[in-house]
C-alpha positions as CSV (number, residue, x, y, z in Angstrom):
1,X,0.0,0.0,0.0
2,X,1.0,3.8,-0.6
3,X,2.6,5.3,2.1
4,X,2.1,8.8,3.1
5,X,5.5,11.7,3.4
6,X,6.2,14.6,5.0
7,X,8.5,16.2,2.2
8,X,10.6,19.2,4.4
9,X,12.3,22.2,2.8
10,X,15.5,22.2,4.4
11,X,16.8,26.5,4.7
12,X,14.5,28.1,6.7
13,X,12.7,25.3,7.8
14,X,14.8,23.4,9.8
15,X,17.3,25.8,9.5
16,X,17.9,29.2,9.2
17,X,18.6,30.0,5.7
18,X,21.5,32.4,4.6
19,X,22.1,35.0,1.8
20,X,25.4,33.0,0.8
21,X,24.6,29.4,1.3
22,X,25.1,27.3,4.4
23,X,28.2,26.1,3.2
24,X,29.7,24.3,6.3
25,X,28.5,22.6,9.4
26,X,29.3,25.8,11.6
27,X,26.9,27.8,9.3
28,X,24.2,24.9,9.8
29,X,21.7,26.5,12.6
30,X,18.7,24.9,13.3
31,X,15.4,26.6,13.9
32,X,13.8,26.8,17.2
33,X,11.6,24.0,17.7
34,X,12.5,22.0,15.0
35,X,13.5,18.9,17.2
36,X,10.1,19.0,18.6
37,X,9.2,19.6,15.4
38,X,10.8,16.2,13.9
39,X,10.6,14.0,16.6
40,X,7.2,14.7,16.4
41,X,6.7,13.1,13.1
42,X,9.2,10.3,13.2
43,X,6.7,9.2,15.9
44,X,4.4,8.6,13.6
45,X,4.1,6.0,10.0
46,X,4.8,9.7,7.5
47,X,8.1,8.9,5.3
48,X,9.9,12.0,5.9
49,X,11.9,13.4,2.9
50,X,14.2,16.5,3.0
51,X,14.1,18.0,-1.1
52,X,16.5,20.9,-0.8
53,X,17.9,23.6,-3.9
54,X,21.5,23.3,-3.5
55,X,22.9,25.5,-6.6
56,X,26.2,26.9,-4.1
57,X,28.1,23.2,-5.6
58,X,27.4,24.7,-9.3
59,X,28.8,28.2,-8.2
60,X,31.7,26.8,-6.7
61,X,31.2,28.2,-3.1
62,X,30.8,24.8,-1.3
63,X,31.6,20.9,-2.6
64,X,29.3,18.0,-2.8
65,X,31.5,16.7,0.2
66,X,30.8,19.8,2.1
67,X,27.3,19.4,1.6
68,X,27.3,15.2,2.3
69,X,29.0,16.4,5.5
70,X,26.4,19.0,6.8
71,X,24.1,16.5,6.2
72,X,25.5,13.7,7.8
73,X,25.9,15.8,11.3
74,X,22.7,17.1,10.7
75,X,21.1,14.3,10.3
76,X,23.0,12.8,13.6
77,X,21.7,15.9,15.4
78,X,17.8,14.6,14.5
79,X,18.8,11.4,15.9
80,X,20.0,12.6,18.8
81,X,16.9,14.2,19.9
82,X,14.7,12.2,19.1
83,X,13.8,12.9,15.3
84,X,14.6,10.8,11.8
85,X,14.9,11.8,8.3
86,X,14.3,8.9,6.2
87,X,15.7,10.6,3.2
88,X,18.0,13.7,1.3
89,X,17.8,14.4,-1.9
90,X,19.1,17.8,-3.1
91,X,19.8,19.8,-6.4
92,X,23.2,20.8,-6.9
93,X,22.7,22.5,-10.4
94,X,22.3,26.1,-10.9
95,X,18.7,27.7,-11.6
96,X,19.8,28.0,-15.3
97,X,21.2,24.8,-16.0
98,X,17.6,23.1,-17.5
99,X,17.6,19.4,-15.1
100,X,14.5,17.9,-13.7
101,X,15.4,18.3,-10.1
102,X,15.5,21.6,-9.0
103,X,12.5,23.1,-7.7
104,X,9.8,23.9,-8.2
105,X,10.3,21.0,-10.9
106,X,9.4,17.4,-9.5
107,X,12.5,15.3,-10.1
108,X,13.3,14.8,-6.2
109,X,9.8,14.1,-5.6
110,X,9.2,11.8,-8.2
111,X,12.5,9.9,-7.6
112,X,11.5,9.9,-3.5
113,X,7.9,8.4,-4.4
114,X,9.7,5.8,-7.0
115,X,11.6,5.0,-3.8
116,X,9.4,4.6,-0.8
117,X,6.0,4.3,-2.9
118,X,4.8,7.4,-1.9
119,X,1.2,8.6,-2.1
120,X,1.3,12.3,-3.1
121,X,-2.7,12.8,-2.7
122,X,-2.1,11.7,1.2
123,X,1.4,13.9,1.8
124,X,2.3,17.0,2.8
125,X,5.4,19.6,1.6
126,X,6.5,21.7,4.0
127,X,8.6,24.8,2.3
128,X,9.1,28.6,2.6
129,X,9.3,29.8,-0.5
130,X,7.5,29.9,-3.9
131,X,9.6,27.4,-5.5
132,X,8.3,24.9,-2.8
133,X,4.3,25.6,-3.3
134,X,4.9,25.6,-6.6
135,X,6.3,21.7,-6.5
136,X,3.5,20.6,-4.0
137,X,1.0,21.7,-6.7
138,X,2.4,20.5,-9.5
139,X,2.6,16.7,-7.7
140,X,-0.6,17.2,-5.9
141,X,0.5,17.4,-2.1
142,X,-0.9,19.4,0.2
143,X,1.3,22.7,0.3
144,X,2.1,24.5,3.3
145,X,4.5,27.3,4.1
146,X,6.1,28.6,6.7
147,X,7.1,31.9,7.6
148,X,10.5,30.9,8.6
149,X,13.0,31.5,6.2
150,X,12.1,33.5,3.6
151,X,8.4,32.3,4.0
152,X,6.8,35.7,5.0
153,X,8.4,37.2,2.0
154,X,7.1,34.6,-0.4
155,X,3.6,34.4,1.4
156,X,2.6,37.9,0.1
157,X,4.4,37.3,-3.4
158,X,2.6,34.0,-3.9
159,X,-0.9,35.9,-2.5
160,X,0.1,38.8,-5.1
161,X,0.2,36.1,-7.9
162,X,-3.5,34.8,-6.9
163,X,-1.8,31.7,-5.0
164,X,-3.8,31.2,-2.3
165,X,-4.3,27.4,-2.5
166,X,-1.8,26.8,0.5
167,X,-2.1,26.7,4.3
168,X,0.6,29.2,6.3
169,X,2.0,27.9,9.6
170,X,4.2,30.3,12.0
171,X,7.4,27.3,11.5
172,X,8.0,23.7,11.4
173,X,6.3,22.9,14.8
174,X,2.7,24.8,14.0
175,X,2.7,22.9,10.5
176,X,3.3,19.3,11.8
177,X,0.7,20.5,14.4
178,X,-1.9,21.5,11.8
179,X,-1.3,18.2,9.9
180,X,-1.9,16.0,13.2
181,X,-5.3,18.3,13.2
182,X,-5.7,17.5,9.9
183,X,-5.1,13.7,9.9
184,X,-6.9,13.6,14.1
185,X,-3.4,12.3,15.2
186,X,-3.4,14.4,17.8
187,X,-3.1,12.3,21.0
């Protein structure tokens, strides 16, 4: 059977997002409540998948191995408190360079579902930014964004554009809330 995901953003979701990449482990800050946040869902049966733009490799201001490390502690972090991230799949490619992956085009989504038989009707994307709602629509998940990050920014953009098909949550915490609301997981 179809399972259902949680597909997370990674800048300004669980982290804090910078203007010039989070290019090393010391840069890597997570958010405030995001171990709640995680732990939360890795209680429950929601694949969790982090799909993540990752164009500083293409411009040269951080290698893949920089990036395999961040995620590697970061995902040890998770762990450590409680949380799990089942999968990463990033983009390293620049916004120009035409592939399938980077967002908002579907390629890591596609490739996750491919890989854990996901059910993008019952699943959730968690982003804070354009690119991100844009990707839930298009594969038919339930959008949400958070104002972390650059989500407050992108929240009036989107509702600019006529975008309103989305639900806003304060950060990673009030949208895994709002799901379990949603879903009546709520214990």
């Amino acid at each position: 059977m179809p399972t259902r995901a949680i597909f997370l953003d990674r800048d300004g979701v669980i982290n804090e997002n910078r203007p010039d990449y989070v290019k090393t482990w010391q840069e890597f800050i997570f958010l405030p409540r995001a171990f709640a946040a995680l732990a939360k869902i890795a209680a429950s049966d929601f694949v969790i998948v982090v799909t993540t733009n990752q164009s500083g490799i293409a411009r040269q201001r951080m290698t893949q191995a920089a990036l395999d490390d961040i995620h590697a502690r970061m995902l040890a972090e998770i762990a450590a408190r409680g949380g799990r991230i089942d999968a990463v799949h990033f983009c390293p490619h620049d916004t120009n360079a035409g592939c399938d992956c980077r967002k908002p085009k579907t390629g890591m989504y596609v490739r996750a579902a491919r890989d854990f038989e996901i059910d993008f009707a019952r699943s959730y994307l968690i982003g804070d930014a354009q690119e991100d709602i844009a990707a839930a629509q298009s594969i038919g998940v339930q959008p949400i964004l958070v104002r972390t990050g650059r989500g407050a920014e992108h929240r009036e953009k989107l509702l600019g554009n006529g975008n309103s098909k989305f639900h806003t949550a304060d950060d990673l915490l009030d949208a895994v809330n709002w799901i379990w609301r949603r879903e009546m997981l709520e214990k």
